[in-house]
N, C-alpha and C positions, 0 to 999 in steps of 0.2 A: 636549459631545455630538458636536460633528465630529471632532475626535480618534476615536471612535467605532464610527465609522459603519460603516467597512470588518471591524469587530469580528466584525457578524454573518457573517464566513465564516471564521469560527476553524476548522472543521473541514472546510471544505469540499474539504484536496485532503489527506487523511490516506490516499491511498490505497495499496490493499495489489497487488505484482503477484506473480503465483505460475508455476507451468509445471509440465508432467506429468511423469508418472513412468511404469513400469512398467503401462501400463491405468490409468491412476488418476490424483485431480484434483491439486490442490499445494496448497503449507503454506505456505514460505521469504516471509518480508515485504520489500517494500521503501516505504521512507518517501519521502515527497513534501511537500513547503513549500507553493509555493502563495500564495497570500493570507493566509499564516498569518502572513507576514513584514511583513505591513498593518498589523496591528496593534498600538499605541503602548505599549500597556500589558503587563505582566506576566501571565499566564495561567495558569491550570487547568484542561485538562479533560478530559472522557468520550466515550468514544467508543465503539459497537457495530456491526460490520460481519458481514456473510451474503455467503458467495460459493456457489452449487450448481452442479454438475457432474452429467454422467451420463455413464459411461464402460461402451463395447465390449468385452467379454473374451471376445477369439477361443479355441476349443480350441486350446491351444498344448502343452497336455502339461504344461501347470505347476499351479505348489498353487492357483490360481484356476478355479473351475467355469465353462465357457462363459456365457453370459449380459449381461445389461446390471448395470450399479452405480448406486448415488445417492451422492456424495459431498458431507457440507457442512461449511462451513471457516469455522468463526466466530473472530471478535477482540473482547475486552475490550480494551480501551487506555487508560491515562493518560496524558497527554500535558500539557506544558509548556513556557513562554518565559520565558526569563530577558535582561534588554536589561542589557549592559557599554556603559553611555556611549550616546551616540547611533547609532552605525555598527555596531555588534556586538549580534548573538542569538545565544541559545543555546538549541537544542531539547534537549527530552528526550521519549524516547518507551520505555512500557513496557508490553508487550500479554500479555495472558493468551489460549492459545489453544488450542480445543478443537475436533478433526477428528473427526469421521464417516463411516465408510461400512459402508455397508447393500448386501445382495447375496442373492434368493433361495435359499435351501437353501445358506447361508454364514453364519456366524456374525459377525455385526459387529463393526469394528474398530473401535475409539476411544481418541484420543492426547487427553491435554489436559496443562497446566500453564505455567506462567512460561515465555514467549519470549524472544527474543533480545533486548536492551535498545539503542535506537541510542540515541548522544550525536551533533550537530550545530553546529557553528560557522557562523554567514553575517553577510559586512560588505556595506553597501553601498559600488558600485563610480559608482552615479547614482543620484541621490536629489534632484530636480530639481523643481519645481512654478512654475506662471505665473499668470498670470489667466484662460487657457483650458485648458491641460493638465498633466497631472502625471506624472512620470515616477519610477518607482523598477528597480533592476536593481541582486542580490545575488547575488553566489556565494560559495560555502563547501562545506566539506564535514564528514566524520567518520570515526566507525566503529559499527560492530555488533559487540556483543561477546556471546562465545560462555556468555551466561547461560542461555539454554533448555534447558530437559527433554530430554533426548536419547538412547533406549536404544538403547548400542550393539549389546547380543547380538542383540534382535529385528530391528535393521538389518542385519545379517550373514546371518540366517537366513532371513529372510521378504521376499522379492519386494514389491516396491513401498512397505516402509513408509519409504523415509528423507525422503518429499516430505511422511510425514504428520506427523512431528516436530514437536514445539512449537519445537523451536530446530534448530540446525544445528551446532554442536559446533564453530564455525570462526569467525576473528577477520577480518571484512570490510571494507573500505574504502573509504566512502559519498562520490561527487561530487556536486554539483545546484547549478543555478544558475537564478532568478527572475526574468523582468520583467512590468512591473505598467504600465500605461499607463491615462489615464481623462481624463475631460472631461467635466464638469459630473455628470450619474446615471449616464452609460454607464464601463463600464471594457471591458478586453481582460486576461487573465491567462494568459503560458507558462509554462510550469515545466517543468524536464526533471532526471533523478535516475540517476545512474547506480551500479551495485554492482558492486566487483571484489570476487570471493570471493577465500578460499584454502581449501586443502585442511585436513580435520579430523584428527585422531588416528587416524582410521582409511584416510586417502588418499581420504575420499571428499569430493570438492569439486564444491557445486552451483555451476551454472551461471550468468555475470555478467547482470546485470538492467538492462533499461533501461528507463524510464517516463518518457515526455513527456504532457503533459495541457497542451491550450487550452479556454477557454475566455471567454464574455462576461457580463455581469453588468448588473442593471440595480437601482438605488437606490431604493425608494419609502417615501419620512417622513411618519410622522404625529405630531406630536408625541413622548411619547418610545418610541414604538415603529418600528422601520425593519425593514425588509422586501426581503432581496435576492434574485430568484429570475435563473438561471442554468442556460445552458446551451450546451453543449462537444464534444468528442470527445478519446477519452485514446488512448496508443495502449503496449501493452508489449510487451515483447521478453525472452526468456529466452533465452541460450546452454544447449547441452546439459552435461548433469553428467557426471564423470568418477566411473567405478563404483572405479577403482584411479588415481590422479594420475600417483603414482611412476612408473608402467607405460604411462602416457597410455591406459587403458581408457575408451572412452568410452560411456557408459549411454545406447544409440540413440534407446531411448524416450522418451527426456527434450528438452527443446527445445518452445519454443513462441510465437506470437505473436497479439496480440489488440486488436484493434479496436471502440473503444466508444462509441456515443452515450450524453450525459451529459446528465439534469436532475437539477435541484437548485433547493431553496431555503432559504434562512436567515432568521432575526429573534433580534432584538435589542431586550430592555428593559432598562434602567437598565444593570446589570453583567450580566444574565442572557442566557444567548443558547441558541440550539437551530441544528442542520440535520439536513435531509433532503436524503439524493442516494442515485437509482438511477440505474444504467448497465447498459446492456441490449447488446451483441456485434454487431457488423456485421459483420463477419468474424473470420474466426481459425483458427488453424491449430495443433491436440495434438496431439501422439503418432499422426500419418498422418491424421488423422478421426478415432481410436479417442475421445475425450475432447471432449464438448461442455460448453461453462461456460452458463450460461442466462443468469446475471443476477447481479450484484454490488450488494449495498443497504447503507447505515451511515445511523449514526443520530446525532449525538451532542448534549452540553450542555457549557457553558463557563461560566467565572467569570472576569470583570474583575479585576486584585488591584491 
């Protein structure tokens, strides 16, 4: 069961970072490890995330009616770990994704289907434990590969949709690196994930992404149910998207960063586990002011294998 114990935050730093577009909220995912690298055993699991926005659309002369928007940006996910030997994980992450947005006296727009698939490699670099503390620190990286729903016509023709895309049409190239520190029930958790895009079939190339997330944790056992609740600040960053690469056109409206306070809690029985994390914006900065995010929630469950 000590092998275990750190189980119950399988899901706890799945998280997704996005950035605006055109008036309007974001799609583009990036993955994050986390304490997912804690865990000893082999994994499967679920995951359900909610991001809502509410975005400004000034009279500008375009196919958008003045007014305010409501945008909401859900993830299905499957998620897994695969351990090569003691020192090597292998994630796998495959999110089903379906955008929304709602606009009075405008007809709603809705993207969904099969997102971008990342693959992930991490070795540990210290992997270290004593009588009082324990130390672990990975890095590795991957790619994203360009499996998502993607229509190109409607992206060519229609103002702001390429942020609402299930996928991105482009082969990216994932960094992230983990340290894990703790002593007796308390831990500390950094994680930081970086995404170099490239440009798609069409010269349109989003913006590279960065997500760092800390957080602290605290262990509480009772026989065989364990109980971690936790709480952090995450912080991302999106570079602006290029509307033409080749031409270095750059899509003004895009670019963003975002500051979050983080609760959360997880549990854990036998092989079964669940969390809950909301992260709610302390500051942040879309598209001038035009785009406010309110609140980022997931949900998920896992299996020990």
């Amino acid at each position: 069961m000590k092998k275990n114990v750190l189980s119950v935050i399988l899901l706890s730093n799945l998280s997704v970072t996005g950035f605006a577009c055109s008036s309007c909220g974001c799609s583009a995912a990036n993955q994050s490890i986390g304490l997912l690298s804690q865990i000893p055993n082999n994994f499967i699991g679920f995951q359900y995330q909610i991001r809502g926005f509410s975005t400004t659309h000034p009279d500008d002369g375009g196919m958008d009616l003045p007014g305010i928007s409501h945008e909401y940006y859900q993830t299905y996910q499957i998620t897994g770990k695969y351990n090569i030997g003691k020192r090597v994980q292998v994630f796998a992450f495959a999110p089903y994704i379906v955008n929304v947005r709602k606009q009075t006296d405008v007809s709603p727009i809705s993207y969904s289907g099969i997102g971008d698939i990342t693959l992930l490699t991490n070795v540990y670099l210290l992997k270290k434990a004593n009588c009082t503390w324990k130390h672990d620190l990975l890095i590795g990286g991957g790619v994203k590969l360009p499996t998502g729903v993607y229509d190109r016509q409607s992206t060519k023709t229609e103002e702001g949709l390429p942020n609402m895309q299930p996928g991105t049409h482009s082969w990216d190239v994932v960094v992230n690196g983990s340290y894990t520190v703790s002593r007796k029930n308390m831990g500390l958790n950094v994680d930081v994930n970086y995404t170099v895009t490239t440009a798609n079939d069409d010269s349109y190339k989003y913006g590279n992404r960065l997500s760092a997330n800390s957080f602290v944790f605290y262990k509480a056992k009772k026989r065989q149910l364990t109980v971690l609740p936790q709480m952090g600040v995450s912080y991302d960053m999106v570079q602006n998207d290029y509307k033409n690469y080749s031409n270095k056109e750059i899509n003004g409206d895009s670019g963003s960063w975002q500051l979050y306070a983080t609760l959360g809690v997880q549990a854990l029985y036998r092989k079964f586990g669940m969390n809950l994390r909301y992260q709610q914006p302390i500051n942040q900065q879309y598209n001038s002011g035009l785009v406010n995010n309110w609140y980022k929630t997931q949900v998920g469950i896992f299996f020990l294998l």
